[in-house]
N, C-alpha and C positions, 0 to 999 in steps of 0.2 A: 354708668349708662349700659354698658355689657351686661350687667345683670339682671335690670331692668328688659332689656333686651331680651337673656336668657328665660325673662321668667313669664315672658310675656309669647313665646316661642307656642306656636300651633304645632301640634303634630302632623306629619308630612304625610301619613296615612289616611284614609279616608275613612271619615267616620266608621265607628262598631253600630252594629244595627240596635236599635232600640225597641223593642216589644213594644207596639202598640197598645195605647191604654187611652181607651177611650174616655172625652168627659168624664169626670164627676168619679173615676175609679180610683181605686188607692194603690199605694204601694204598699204591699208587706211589710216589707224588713223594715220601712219605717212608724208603721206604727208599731209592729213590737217593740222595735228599739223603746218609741213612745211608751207602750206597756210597760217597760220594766222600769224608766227612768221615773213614772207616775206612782208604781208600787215605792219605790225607792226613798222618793219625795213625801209620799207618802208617812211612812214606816219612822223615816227620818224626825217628822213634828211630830212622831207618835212616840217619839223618845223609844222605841225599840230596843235601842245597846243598854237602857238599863234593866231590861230582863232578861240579855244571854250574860252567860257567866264568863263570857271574853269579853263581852260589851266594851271594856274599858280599855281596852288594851285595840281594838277594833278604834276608838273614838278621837284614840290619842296618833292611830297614824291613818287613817281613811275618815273622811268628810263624807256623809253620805249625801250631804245636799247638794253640795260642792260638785259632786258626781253627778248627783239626777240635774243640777243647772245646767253645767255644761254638755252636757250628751245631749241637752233639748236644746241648747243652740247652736252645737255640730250639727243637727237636724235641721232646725231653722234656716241655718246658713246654707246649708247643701240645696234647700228646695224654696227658700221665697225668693232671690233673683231667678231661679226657672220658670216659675210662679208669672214674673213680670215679663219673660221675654216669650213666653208659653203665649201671650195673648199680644204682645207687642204694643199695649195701651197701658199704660200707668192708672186712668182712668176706669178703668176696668178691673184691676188690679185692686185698687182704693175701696172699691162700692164691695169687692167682696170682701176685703178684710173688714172694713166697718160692718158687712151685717154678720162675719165669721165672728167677730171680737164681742163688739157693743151690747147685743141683745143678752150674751150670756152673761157678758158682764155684769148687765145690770139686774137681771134676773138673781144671779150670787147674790150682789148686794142686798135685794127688796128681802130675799130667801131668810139671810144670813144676819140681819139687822129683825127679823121676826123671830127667830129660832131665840130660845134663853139663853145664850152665850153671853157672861156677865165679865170674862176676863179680858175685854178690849182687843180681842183677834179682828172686830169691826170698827172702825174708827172715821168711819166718812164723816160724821155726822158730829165728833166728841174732840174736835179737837181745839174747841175756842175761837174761830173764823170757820165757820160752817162754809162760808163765800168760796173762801181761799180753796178751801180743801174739795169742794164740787167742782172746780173749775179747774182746777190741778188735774185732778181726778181723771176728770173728762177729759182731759189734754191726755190723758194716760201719760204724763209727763212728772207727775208729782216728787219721786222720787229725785229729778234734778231739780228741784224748783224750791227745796227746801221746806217742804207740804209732808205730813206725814202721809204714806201710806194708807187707803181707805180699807183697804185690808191688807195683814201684815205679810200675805204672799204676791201681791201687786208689785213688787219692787221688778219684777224682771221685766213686766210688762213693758216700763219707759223704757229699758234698750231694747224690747223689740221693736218698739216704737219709731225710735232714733234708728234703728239699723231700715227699717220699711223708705225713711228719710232720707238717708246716703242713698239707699240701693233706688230709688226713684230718682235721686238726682245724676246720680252718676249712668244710668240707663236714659236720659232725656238730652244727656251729653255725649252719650258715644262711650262713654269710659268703664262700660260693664264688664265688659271681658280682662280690663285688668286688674282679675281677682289677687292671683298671686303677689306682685309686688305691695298691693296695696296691705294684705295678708302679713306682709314680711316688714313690711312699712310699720302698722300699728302693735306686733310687737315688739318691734324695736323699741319703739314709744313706751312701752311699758316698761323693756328691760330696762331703758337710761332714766325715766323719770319717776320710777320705784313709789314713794311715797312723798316725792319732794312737793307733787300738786299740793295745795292747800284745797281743801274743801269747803264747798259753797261762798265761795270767792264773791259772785256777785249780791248774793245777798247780804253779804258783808258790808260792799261800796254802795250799794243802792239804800240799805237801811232799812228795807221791809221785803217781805215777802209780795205782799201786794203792790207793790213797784214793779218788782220784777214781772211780776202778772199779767199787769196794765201794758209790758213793752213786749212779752213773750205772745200773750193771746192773742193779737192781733194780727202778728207777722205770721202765726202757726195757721189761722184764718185764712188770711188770704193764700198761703200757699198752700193749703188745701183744695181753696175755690180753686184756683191755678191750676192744677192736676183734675179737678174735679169736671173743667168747663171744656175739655174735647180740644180746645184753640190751641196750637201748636204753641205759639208765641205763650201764651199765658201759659202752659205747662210748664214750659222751660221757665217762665221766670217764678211762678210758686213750685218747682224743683228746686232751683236755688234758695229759693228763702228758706225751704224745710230741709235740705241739709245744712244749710250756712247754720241757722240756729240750732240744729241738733248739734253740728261741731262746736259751737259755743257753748252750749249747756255743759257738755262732757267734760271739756278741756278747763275751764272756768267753774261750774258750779255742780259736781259730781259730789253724791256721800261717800263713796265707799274708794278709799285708797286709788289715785292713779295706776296701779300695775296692774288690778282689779279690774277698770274700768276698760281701760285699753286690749288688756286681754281676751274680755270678753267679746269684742268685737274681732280682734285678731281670728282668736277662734270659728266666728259666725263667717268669716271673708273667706278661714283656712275651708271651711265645708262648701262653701261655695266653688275651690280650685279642685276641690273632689267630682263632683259635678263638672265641672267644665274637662277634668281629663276624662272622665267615664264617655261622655260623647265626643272626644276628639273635636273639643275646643283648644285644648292646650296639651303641649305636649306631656310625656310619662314624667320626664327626670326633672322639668322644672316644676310641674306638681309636686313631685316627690322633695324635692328641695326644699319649695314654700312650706308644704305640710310638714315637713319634718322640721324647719327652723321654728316655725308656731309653737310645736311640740314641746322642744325641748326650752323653748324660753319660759312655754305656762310652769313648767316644771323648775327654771331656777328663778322665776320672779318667787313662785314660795320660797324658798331657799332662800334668796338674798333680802326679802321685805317683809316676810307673814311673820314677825318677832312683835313683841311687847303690847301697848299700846295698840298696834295696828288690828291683832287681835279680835278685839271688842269691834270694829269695823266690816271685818269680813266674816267674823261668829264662827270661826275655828278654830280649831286647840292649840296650830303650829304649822311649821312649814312643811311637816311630813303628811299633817291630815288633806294641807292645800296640795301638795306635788303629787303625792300616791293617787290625790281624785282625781285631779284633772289627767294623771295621766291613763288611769286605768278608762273615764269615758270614753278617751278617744281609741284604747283597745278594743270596747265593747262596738263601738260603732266601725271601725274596721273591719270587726270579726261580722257584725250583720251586714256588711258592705259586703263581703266573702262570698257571704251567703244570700245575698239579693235573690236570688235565680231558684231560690228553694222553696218551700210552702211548710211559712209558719204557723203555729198553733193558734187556732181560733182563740184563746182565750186571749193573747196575747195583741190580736190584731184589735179586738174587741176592745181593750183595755186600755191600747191605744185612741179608739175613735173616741171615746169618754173622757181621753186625758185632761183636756180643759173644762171642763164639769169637773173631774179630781179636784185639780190644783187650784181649783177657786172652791170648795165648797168643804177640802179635807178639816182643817184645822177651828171653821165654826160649827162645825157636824161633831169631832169630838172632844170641844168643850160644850156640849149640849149634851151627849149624852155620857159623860162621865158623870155629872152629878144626878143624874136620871136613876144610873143604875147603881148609883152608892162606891161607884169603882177606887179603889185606892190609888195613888200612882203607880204603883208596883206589886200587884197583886202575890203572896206570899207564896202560891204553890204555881208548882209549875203546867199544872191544868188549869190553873186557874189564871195565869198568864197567857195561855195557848186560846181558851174559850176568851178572853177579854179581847185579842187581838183579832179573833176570829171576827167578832160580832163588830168591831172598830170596821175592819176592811170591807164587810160584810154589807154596814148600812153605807158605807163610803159610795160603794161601787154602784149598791140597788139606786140609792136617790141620784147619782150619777149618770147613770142609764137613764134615767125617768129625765133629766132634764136633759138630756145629751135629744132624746126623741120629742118631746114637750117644746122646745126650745131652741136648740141649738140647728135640729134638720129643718124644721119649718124655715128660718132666719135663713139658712144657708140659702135653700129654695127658693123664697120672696125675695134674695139678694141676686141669683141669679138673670129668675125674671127681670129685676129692677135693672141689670147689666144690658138684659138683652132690648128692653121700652125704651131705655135712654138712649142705644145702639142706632135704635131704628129710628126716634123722634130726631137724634142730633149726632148723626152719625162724626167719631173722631176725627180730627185732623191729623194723619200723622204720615209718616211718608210707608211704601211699602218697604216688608222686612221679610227673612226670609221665616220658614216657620223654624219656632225650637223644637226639640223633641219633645215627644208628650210628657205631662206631670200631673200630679193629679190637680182637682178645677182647687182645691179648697187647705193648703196645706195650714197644721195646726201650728198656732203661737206658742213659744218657747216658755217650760211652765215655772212654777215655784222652784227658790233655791233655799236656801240655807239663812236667810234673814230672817229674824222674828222682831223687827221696831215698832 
């Protein structure tokens, strides 16, 4: 209970002032962070380590996906509970992520299911229960649900998904501010229960996939309508529903290794107590406590579980390639934390606002155009490695930018509006709250890691 106590400790000082940032502006230092985790991400399904002549020796003790996953859900985690208490409406909160998410989504899809990519990067539609796998999909849940993937870098989606679920409920309950313990809580979970979870547990006892479906869709429904309908009452109880079943999917029917799973959450709660010390929510040393126990646990769950077997689950070469990445993301996003107060390079802020255009369009952009241009996997000279990767990032970024302005800012905007018509026709129920400090209106989803199923 003292620790709990400890960790849940406000600082005695009065908030540090916050730079005003109006609507709809961004922060820097998080979209570079974004920029670089997206070049990273990138780079990494570009197979990159096998045209430097360390590649290998890079592969066997640094993950590169491993690194751009978790740095974009330190980011995630830092900025979408501010995201929800920014506006003090859950409902508010919801309409923008669905027209943030949904439109690019499916625009990837329509894109990326036309493009000639014949080696299965797109899979909505091929995987034998068409049914199962739209409906999954659309839950952006699929990955717990035992549904393959509609595309093979979709997997991170479902915990951002699930983490949108806690952080609604536990904001509808009063229980948002305790980030920290909760931070220190799920990796604990990790460290004790390593790889003992069995995976996809309920699809096991239930016997089909479409069981599971028929009992998950419905409950995911209404507690959306729940969050979606303004009613105090009905928030709260579709808040409970959509964490009670995100905690059940994770804890019961997870692909990828318990230490894995819980981690990454851990990680998404530890960015959150980043946040909460930077405006004198919580105090310095029990921040520092939480964040540095997260730390060092992401770093020995590689170490005591990323062996054999498990392997093939998380798509990394060992425990050196898992500890060295997760620990160097949370260097890098420490070092832009440093440096918030600075003015980063355009190119990098830019690279950032595209990032979800990236990581949904990188991997069926170049398996379309490697057979286009005759490319080998590993082109023999080293100009000819250099011009291959050039022209790879090159159409990445241009048709990235084209949908990021085509697609992704229109959606933002009609989401807005659709925020503010709802506002006015059925104004929320909610009690008053004091304001957060500013954030920006529209923070990005946590992108592609390191899986290719």
């Amino acid at each position: 209970m003292k620790l709990i106590r400890l960790l849940t400790r406000r600082t005695s000082a009065a908030p540090a002032a916050v730079p005003a940032v109006t609507p709809g502006a961004r922060l820097g230092w998080l979209d570079a962070l974004r920029g670089v985790a997206a070049l990273v991400v990138a780079l990494h399904h570009f197979d990159v380590l096998r045209m430097l002549p360390f590649g290998g020796a890079v592969w066997w003790n640094f993950d590169m996906g491993l690194f751009g996953v978790m740095l974009f859900f330190i980011v995630s985690g830092y900025i979408i509970p501010a995201s929800v208490e920014r506006r003090g409406d859950v409902r508010a909160f919801w309409i923008g992520r669905i027209f943030r998410i949904y439109p690019a989504l499916i625009a990837a899809f329509v894109l990326s299911m036309i493009l000639p990519a014949g080696d299965g990067s797109v899979a909505l539609l091929r995987t034998g229960d068409n049914l199962a796998s739209l409906v999954a999909n659309g839950l952006m849940l699929q990955d717990l649900l035992g549904v393959t993937n509609g595309m093979n870098v979709t997997w991170t989606l479902c915990y951002e998904m699930v983490f949108y679920f806690l952080v609604t409920a536990l904001f509808t309950r009063g229980l948002h501010r305790h980030s920290a313990p909760i931070a220190v809580g799920l990796a604990g979970v990790a460290l004790v229960t390593g790889t003992a979870v069995g995976t996809q547990l309920l699809n096991a006892e239930l016997g089909s996939t479409r069981t599971l479906l028929l009992i998950v869709t419905p409950i995911v429904l209404m507690g959306l309508a729940g969050v979606l309908s303004g009613n105090r009452t009905l928030t709260g109880v579709g808040a409970l529903l959509l964490g009670g079943i995100g905690l059940v999917l994770l804890a019961l029917n997870g692909r990828a290794p318990a230490f894995e799973t819980w981690m990454i959450f851990a990680t998404m709660f530890a960015g959150t107590v980043v946040y909460r010390a930077q405006h004198g929510q919580l105090a310095r040393v029990p921040a520092l406590l939480a964040c540095g126990f997260v730390i060092v646990a992401g770093v020995l769950v590689g170490r005591f579980y990323n062996h054999g077997k498990v392997l093939d689950l998380t798509w990394s070469s060992g425990w050196k390639a898992w500890s060295v990445a997760y620990l160097a993301a949370w260097v890098l996003f420490g070092v832009g934390f440093l440096l918030r107060a600075r003015r980063f390079p355009k190119v990098l802020t830019w690279l950032g606002a595209i990032s979800f255009s990236v990581y949904l369009l990188h991997i069926p952009l170049l398996r379309t155009i490697e057979p286009l241009l005759g490319v080998p996997p590993q082109p023999s000279s080293t100009l000819g490695r250099i011009a291959w990767t050039a022209v790879f990032l090159g159409v990445v970024v241009a048709v990235s930018h084209l949908m990021y302005h085509v697609v992704e800012m229109p959606m933002q905007r009609l989401g807005r509006r659709v925020q503010k018509d709802v506002e006015r026709r059925r104004p929320a129920d909610r009690p008053a709250a004091p304001a957060a400090p500013a954030t920006p209106a529209e923070p990005e989803p946590a992108l592609a890691g390191p899986r290719t199923d």
